[in-house]
mmCIF file of the N, C-alpha and C atoms, coordinates in Angstrom:
data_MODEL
# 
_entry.id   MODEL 
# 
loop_
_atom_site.group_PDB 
_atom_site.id 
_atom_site.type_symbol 
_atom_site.label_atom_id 
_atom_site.label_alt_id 
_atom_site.label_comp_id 
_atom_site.label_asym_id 
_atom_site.label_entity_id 
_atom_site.label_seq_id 
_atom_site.pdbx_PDB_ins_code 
_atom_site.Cartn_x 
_atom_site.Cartn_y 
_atom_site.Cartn_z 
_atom_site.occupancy 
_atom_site.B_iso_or_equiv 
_atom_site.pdbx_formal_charge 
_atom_site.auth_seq_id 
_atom_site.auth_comp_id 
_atom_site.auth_asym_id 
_atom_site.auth_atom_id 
_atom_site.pdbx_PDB_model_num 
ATOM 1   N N  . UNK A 1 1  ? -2.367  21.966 -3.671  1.00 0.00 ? 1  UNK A N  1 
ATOM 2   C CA . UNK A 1 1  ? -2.970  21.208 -2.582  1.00 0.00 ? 1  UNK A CA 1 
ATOM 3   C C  . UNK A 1 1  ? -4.077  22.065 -1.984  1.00 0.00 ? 1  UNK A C  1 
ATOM 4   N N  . UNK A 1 2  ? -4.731  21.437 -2.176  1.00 0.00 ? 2  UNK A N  1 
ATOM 5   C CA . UNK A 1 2  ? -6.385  21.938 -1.301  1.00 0.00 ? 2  UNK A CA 1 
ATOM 6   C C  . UNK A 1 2  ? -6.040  22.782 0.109   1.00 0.00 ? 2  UNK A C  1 
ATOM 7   N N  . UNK A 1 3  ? -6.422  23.658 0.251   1.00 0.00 ? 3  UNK A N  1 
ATOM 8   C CA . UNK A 1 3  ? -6.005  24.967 1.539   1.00 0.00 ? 3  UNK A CA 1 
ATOM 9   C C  . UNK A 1 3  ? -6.258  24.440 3.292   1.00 0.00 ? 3  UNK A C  1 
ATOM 10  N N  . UNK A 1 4  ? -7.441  23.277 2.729   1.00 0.00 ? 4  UNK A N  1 
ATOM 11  C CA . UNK A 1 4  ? -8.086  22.687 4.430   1.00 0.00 ? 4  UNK A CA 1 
ATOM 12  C C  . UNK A 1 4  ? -7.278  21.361 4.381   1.00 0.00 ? 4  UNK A C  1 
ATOM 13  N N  . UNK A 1 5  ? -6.090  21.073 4.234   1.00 0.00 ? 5  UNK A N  1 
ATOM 14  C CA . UNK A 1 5  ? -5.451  19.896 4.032   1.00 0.00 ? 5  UNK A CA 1 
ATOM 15  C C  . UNK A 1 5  ? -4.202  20.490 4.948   1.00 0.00 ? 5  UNK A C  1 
ATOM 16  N N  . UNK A 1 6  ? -3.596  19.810 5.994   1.00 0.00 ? 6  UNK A N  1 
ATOM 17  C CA . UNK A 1 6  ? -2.905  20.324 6.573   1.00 0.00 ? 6  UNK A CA 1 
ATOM 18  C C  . UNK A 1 6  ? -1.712  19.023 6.586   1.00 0.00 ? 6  UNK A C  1 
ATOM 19  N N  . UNK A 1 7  ? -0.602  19.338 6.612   1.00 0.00 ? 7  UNK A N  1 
ATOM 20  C CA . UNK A 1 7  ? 0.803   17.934 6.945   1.00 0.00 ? 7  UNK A CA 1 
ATOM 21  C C  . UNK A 1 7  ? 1.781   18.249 7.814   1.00 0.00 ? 7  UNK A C  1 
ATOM 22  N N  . UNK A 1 8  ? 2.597   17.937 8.355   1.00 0.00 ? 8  UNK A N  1 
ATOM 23  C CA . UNK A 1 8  ? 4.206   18.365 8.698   1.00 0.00 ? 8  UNK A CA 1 
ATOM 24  C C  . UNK A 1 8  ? 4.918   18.476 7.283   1.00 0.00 ? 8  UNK A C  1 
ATOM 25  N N  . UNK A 1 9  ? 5.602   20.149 6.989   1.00 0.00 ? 9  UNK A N  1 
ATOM 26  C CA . UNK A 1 9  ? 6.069   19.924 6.401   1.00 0.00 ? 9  UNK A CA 1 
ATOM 27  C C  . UNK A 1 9  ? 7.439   19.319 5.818   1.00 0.00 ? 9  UNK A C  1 
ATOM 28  N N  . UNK A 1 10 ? 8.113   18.894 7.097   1.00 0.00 ? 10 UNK A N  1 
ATOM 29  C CA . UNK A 1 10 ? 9.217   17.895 6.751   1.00 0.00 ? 10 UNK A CA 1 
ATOM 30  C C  . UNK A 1 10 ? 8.596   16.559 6.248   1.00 0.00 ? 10 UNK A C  1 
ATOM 31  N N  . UNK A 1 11 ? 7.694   16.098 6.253   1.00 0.00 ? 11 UNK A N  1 
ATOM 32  C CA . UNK A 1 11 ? 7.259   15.372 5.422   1.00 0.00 ? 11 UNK A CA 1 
ATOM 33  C C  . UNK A 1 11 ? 6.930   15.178 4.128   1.00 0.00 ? 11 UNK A C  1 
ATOM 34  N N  . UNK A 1 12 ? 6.860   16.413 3.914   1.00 0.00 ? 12 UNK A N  1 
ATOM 35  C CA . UNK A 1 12 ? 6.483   17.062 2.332   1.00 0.00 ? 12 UNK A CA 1 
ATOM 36  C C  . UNK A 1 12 ? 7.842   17.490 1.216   1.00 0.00 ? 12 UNK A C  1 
ATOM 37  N N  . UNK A 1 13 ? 8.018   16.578 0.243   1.00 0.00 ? 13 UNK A N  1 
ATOM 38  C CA . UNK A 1 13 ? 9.200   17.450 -0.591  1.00 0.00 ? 13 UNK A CA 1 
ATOM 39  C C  . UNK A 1 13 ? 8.445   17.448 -2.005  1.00 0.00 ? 13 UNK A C  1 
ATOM 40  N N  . UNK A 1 14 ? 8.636   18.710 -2.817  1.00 0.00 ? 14 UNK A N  1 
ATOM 41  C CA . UNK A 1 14 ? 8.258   18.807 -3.672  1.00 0.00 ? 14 UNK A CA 1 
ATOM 42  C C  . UNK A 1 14 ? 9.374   18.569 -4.886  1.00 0.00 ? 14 UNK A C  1 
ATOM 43  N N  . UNK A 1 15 ? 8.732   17.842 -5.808  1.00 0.00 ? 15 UNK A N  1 
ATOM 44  C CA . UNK A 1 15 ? 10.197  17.533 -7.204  1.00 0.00 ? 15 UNK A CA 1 
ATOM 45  C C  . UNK A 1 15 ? 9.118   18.821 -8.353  1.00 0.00 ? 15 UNK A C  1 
ATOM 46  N N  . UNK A 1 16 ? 10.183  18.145 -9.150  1.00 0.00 ? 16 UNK A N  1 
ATOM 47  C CA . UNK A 1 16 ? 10.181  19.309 -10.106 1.00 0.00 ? 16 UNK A CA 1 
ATOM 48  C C  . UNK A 1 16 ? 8.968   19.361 -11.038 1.00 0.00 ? 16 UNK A C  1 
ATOM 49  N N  . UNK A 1 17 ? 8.371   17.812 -11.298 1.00 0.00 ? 17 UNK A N  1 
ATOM 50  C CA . UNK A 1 17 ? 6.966   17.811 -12.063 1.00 0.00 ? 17 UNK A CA 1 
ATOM 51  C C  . UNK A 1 17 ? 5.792   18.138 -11.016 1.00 0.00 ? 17 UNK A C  1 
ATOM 52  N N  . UNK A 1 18 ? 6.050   18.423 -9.420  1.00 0.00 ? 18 UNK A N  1 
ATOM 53  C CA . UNK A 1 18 ? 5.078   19.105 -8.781  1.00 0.00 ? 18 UNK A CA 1 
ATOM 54  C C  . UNK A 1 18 ? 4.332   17.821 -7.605  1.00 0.00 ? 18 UNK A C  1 
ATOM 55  N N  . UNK A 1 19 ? 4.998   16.648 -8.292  1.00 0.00 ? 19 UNK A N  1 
ATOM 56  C CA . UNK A 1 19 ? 4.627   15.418 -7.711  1.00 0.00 ? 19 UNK A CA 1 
ATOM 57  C C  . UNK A 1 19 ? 5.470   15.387 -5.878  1.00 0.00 ? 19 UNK A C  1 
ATOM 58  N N  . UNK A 1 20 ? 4.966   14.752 -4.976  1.00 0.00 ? 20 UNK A N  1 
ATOM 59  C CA . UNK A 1 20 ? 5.834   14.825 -3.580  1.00 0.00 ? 20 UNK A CA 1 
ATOM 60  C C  . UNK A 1 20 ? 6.090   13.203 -3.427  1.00 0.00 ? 20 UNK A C  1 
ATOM 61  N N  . UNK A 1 21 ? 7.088   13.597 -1.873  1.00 0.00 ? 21 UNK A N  1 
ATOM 62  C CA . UNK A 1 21 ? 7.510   12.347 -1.490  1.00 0.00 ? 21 UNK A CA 1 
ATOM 63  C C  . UNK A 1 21 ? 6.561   11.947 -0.296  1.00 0.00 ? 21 UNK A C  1 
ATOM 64  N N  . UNK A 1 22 ? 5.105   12.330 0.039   1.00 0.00 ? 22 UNK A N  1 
ATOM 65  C CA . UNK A 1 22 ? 4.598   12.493 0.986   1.00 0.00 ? 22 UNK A CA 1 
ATOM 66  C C  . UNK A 1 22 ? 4.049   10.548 1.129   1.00 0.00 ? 22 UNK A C  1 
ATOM 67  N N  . UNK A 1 23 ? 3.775   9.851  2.294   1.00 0.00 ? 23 UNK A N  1 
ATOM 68  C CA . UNK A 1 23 ? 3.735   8.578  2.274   1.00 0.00 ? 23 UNK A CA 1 
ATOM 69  C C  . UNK A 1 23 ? 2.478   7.943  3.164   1.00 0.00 ? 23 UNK A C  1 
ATOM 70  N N  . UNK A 1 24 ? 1.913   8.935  3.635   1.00 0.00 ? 24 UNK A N  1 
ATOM 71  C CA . UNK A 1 24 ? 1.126   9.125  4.439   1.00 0.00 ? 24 UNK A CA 1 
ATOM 72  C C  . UNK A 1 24 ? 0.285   10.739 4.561   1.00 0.00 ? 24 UNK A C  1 
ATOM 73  N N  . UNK A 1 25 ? -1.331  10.004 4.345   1.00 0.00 ? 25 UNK A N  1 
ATOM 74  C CA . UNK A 1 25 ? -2.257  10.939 4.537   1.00 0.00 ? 25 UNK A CA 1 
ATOM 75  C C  . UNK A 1 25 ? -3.545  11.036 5.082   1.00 0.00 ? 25 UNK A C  1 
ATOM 76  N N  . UNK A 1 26 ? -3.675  11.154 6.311   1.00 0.00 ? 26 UNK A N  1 
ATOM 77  C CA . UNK A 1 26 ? -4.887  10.931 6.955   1.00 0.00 ? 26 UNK A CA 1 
ATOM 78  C C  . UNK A 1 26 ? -6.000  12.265 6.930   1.00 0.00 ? 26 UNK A C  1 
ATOM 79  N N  . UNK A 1 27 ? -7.161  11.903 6.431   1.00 0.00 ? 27 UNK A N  1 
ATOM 80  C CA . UNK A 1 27 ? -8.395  12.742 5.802   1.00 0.00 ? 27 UNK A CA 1 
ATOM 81  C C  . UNK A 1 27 ? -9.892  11.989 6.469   1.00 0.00 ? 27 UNK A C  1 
ATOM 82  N N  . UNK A 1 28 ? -9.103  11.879 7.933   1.00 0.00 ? 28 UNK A N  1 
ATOM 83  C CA . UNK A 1 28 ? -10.209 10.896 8.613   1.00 0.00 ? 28 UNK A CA 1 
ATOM 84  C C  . UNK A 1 28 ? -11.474 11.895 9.135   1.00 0.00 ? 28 UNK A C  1 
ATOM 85  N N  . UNK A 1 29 ? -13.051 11.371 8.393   1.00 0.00 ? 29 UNK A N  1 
ATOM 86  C CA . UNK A 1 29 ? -14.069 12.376 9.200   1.00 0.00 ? 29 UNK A CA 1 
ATOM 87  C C  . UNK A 1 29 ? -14.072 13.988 8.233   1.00 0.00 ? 29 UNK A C  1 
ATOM 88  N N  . UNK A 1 30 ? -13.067 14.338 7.276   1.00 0.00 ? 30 UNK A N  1 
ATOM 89  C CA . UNK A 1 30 ? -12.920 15.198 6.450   1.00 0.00 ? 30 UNK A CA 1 
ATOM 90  C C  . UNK A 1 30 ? -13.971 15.334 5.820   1.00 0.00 ? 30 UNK A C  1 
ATOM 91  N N  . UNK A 1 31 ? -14.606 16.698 6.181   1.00 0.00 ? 31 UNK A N  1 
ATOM 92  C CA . UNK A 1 31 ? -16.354 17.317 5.012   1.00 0.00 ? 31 UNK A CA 1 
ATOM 93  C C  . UNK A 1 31 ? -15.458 17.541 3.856   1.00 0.00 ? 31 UNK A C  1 
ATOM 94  N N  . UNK A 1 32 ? -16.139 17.221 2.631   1.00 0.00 ? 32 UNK A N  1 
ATOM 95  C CA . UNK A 1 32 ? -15.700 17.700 1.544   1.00 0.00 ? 32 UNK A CA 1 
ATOM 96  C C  . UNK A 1 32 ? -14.704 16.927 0.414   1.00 0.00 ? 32 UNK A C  1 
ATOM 97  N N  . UNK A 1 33 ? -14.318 15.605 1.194   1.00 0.00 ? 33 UNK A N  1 
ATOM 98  C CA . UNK A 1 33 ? -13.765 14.559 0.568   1.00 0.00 ? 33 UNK A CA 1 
ATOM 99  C C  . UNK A 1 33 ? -14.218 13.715 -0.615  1.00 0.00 ? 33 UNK A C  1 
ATOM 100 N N  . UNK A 1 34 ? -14.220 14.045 -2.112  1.00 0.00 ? 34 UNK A N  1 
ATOM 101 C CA . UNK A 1 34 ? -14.736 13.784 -3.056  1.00 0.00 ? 34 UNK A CA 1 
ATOM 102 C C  . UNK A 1 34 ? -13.989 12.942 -3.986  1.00 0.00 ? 34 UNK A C  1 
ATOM 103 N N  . UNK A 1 35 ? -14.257 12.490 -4.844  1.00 0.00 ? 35 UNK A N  1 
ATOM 104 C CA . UNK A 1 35 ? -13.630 11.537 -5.714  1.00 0.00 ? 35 UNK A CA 1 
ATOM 105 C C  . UNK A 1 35 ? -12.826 12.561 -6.331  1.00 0.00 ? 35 UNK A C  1 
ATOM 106 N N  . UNK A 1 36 ? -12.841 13.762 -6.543  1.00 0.00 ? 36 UNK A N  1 
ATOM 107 C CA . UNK A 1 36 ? -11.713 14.786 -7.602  1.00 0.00 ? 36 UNK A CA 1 
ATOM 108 C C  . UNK A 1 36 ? -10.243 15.132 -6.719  1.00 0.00 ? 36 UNK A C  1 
ATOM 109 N N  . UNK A 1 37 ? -10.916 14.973 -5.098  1.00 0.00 ? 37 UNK A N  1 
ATOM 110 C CA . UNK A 1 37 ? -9.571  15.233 -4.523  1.00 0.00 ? 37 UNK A CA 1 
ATOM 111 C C  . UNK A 1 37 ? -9.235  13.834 -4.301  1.00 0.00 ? 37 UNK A C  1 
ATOM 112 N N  . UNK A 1 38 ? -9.426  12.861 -4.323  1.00 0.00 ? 38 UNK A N  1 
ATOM 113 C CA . UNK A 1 38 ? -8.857  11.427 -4.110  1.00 0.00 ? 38 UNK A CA 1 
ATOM 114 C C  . UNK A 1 38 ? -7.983  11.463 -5.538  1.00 0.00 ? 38 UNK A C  1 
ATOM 115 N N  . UNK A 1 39 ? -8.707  11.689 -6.598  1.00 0.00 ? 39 UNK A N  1 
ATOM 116 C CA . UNK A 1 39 ? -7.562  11.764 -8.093  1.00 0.00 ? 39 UNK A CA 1 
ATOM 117 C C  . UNK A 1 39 ? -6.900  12.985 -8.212  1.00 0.00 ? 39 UNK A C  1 
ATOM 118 N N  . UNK A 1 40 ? -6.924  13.926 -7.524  1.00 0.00 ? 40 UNK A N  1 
ATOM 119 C CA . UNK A 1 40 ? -5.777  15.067 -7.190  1.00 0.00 ? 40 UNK A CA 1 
ATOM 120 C C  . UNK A 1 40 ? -4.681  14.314 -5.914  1.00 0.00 ? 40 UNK A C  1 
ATOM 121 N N  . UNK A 1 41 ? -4.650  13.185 -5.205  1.00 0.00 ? 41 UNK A N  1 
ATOM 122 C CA . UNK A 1 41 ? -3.912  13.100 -4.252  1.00 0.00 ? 41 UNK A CA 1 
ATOM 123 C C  . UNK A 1 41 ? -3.257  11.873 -4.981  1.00 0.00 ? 41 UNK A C  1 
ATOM 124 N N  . UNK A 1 42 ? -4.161  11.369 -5.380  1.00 0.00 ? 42 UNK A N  1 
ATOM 125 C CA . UNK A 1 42 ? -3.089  9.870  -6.592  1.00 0.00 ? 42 UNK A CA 1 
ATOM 126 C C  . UNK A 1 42 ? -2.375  10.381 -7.330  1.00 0.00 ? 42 UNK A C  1 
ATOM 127 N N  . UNK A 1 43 ? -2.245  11.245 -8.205  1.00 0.00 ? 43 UNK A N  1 
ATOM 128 C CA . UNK A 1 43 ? -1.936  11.731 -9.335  1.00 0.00 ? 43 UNK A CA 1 
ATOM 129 C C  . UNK A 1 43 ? -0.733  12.626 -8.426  1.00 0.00 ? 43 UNK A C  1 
ATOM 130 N N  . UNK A 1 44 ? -0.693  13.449 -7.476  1.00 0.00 ? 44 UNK A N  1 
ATOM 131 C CA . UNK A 1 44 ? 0.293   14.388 -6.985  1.00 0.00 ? 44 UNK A CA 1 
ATOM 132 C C  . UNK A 1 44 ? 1.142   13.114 -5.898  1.00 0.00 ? 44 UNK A C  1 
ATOM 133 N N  . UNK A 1 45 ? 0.670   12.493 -5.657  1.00 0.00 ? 45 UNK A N  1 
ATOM 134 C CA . UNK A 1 45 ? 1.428   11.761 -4.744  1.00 0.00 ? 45 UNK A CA 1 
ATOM 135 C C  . UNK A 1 45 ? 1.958   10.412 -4.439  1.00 0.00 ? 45 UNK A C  1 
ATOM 136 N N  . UNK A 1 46 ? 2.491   9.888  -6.081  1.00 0.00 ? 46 UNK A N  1 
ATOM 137 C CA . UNK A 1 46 ? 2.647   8.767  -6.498  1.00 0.00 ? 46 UNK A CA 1 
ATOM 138 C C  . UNK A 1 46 ? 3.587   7.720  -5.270  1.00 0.00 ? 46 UNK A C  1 
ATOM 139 N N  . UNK A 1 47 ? 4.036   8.136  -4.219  1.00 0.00 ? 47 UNK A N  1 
ATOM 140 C CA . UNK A 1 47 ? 4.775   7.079  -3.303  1.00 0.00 ? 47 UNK A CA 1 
ATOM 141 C C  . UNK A 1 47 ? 4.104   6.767  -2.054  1.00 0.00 ? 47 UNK A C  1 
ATOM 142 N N  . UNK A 1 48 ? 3.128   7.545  -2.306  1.00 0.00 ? 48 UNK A N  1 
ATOM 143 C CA . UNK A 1 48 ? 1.880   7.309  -0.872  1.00 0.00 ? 48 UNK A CA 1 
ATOM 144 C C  . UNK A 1 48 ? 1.789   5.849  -0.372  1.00 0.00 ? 48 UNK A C  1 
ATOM 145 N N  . UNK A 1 49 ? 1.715   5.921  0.591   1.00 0.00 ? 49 UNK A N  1 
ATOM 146 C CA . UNK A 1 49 ? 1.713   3.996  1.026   1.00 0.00 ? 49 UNK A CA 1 
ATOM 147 C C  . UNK A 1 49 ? 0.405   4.182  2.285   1.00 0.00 ? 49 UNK A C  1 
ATOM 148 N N  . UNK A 1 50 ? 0.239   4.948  2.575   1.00 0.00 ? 50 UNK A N  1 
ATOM 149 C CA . UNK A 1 50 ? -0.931  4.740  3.519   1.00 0.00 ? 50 UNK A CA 1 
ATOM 150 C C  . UNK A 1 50 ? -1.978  5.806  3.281   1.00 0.00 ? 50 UNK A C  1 
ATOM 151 N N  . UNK A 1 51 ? -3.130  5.901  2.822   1.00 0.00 ? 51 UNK A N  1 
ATOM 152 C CA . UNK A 1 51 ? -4.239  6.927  2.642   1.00 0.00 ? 51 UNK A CA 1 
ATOM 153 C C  . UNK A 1 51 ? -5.058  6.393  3.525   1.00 0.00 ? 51 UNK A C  1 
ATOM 154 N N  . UNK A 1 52 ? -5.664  7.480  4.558   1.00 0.00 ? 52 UNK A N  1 
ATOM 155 C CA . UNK A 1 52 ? -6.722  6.754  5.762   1.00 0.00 ? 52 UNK A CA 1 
ATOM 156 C C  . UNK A 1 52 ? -8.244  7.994  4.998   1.00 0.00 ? 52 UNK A C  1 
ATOM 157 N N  . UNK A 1 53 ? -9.002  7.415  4.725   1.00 0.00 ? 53 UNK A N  1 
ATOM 158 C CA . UNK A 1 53 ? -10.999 7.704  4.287   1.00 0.00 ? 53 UNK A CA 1 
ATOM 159 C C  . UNK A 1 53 ? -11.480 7.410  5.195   1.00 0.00 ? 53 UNK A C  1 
ATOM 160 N N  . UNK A 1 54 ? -11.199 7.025  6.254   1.00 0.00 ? 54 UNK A N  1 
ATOM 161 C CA . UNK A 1 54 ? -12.074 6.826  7.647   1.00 0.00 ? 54 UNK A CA 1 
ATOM 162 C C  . UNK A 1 54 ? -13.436 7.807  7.503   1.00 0.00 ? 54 UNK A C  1 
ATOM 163 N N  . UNK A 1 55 ? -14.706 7.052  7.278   1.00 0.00 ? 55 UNK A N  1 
ATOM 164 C CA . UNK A 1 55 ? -15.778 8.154  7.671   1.00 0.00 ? 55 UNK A CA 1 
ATOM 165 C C  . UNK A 1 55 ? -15.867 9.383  6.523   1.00 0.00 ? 55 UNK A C  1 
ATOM 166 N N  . UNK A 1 56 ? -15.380 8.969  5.202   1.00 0.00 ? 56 UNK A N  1 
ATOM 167 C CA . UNK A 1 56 ? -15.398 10.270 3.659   1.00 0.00 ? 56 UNK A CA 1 
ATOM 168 C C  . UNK A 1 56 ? -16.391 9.345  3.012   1.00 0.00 ? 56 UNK A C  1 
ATOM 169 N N  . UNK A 1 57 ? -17.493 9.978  3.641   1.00 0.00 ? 57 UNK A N  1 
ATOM 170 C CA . UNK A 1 57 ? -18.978 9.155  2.936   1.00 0.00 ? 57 UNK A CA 1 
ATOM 171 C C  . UNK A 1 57 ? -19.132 9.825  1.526   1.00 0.00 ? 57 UNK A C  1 
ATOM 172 N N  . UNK A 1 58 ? -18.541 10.612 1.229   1.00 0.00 ? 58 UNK A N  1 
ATOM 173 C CA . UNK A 1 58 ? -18.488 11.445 -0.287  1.00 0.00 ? 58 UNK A CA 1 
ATOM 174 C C  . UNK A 1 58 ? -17.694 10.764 -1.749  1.00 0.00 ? 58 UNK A C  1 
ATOM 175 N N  . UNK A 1 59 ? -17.136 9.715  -1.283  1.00 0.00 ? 59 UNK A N  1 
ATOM 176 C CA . UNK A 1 59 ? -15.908 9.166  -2.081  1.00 0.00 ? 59 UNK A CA 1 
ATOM 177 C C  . UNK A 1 59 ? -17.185 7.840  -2.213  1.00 0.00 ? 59 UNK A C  1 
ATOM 178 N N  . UNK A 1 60 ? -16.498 7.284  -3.437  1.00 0.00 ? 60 UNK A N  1 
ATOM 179 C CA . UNK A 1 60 ? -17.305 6.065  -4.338  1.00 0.00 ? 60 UNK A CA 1 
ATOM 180 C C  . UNK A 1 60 ? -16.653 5.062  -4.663  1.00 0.00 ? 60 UNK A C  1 
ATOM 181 N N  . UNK A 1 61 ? -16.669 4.381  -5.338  1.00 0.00 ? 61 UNK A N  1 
ATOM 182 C CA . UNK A 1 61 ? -15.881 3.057  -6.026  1.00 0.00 ? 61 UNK A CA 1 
ATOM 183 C C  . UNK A 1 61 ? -14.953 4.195  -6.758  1.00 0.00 ? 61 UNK A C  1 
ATOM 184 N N  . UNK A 1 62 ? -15.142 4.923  -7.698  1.00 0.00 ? 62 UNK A N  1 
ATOM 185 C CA . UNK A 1 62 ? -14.246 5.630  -8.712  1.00 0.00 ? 62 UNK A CA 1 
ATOM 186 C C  . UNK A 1 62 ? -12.885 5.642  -7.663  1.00 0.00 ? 62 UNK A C  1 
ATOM 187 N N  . UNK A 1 63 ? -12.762 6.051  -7.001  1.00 0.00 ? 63 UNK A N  1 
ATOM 188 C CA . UNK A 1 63 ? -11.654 6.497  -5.593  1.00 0.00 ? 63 UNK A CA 1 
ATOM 189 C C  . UNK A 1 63 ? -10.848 5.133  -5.463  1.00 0.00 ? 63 UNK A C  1 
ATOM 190 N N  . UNK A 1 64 ? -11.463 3.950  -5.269  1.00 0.00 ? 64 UNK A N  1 
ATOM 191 C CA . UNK A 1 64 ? -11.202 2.617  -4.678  1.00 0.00 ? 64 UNK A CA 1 
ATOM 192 C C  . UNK A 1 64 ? -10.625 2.101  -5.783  1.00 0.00 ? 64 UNK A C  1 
ATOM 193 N N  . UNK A 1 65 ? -11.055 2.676  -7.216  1.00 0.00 ? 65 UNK A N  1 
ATOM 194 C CA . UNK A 1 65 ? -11.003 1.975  -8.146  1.00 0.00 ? 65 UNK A CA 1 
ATOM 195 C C  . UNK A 1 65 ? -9.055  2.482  -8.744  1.00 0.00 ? 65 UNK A C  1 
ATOM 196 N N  . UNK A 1 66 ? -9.252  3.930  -8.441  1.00 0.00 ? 66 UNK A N  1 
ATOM 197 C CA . UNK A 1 66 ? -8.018  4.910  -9.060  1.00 0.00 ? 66 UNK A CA 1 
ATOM 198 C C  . UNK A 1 66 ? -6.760  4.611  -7.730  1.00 0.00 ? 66 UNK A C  1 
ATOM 199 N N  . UNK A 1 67 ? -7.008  4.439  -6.528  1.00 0.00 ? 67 UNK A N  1 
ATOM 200 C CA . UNK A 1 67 ? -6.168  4.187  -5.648  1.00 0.00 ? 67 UNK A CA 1 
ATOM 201 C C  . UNK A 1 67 ? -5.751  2.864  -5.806  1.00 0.00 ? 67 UNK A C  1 
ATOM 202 N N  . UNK A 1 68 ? -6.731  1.876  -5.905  1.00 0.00 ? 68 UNK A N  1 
ATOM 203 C CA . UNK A 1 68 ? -5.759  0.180  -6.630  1.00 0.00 ? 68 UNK A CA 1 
ATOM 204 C C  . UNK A 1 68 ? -4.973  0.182  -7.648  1.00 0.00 ? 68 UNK A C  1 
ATOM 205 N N  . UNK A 1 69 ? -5.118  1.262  -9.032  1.00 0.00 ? 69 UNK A N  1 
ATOM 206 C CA . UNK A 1 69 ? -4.547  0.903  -10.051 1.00 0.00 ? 69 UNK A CA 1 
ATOM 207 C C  . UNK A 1 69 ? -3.103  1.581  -9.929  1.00 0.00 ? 69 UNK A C  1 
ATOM 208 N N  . UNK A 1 70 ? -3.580  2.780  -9.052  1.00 0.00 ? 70 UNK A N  1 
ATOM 209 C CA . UNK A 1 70 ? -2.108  4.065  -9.454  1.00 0.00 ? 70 UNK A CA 1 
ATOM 210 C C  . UNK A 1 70 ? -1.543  4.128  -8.403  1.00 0.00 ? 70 UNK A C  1 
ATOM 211 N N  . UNK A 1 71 ? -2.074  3.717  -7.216  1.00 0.00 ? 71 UNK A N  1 
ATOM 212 C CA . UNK A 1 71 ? -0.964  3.369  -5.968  1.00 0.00 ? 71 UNK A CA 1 
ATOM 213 C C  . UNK A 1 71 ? -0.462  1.936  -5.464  1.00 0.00 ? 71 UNK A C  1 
ATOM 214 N N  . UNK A 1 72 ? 0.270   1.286  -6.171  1.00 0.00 ? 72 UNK A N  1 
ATOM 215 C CA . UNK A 1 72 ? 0.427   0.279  -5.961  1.00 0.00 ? 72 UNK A CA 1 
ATOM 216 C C  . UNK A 1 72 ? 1.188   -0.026 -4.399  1.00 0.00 ? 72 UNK A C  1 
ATOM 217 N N  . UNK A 1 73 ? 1.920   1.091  -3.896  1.00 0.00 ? 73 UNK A N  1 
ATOM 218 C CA . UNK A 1 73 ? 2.251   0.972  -3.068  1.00 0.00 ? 73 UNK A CA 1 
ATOM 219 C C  . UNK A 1 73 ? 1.392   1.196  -1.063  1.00 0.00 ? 73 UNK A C  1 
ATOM 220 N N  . UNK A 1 74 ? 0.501   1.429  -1.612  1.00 0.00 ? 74 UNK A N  1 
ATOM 221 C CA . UNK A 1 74 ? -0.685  1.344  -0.577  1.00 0.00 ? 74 UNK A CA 1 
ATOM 222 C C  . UNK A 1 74 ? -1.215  0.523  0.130   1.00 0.00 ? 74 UNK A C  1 
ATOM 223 N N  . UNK A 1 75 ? -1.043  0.645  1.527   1.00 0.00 ? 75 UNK A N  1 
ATOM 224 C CA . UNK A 1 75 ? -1.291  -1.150 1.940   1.00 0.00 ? 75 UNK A CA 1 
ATOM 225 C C  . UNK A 1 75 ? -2.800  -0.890 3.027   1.00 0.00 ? 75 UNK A C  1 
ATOM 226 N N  . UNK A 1 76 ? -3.649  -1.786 2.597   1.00 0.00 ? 76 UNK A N  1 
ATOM 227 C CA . UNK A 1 76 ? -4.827  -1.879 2.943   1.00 0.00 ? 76 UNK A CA 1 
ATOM 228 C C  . UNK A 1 76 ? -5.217  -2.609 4.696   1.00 0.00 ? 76 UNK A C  1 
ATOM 229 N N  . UNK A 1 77 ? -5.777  -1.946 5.020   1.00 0.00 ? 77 UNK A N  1 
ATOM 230 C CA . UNK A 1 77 ? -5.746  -2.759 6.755   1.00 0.00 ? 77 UNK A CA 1 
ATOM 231 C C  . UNK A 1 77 ? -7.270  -2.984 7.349   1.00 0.00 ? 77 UNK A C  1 
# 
């Protein structure tokens, strides 16, 4: 996980393929928010149900595109 990414870590459990139970991640206004860490946070954090991009002018369709297919559990507001 990226070093400027901060959580509670009772929120955080790590399994054994490295993947978490984390369900929520807000990266609102975040410099540096790119389409490689949007497919580093899909890929590590398959039960995510809420990702907030508020204001990550750095992220593209690719992001929009990988968060519809691989987080199905993500609910849009």
């Amino acid at each position: 996980m990226p070093a400027n990414l901060t959580y509670p870590s009772d929120q955080l459990e790590k399994e054994e393929g490295g993947e978490t139970h984390l369900v929520l991640l807000s990266l609102i206004s975040k410099l540096g928010v790119k389409d490689c860490l949007v497919h580093f946070i899909v890929k590590k954090c398959p039960e995510l149900e809420c990702l907030i991009l508020s204001s990550c002018s750095q992220i593209t369709d690719i992001s929009l595109m990988e968060i519809s297919t691989h987080l199905p559990s993500v609910r849009y507001a």
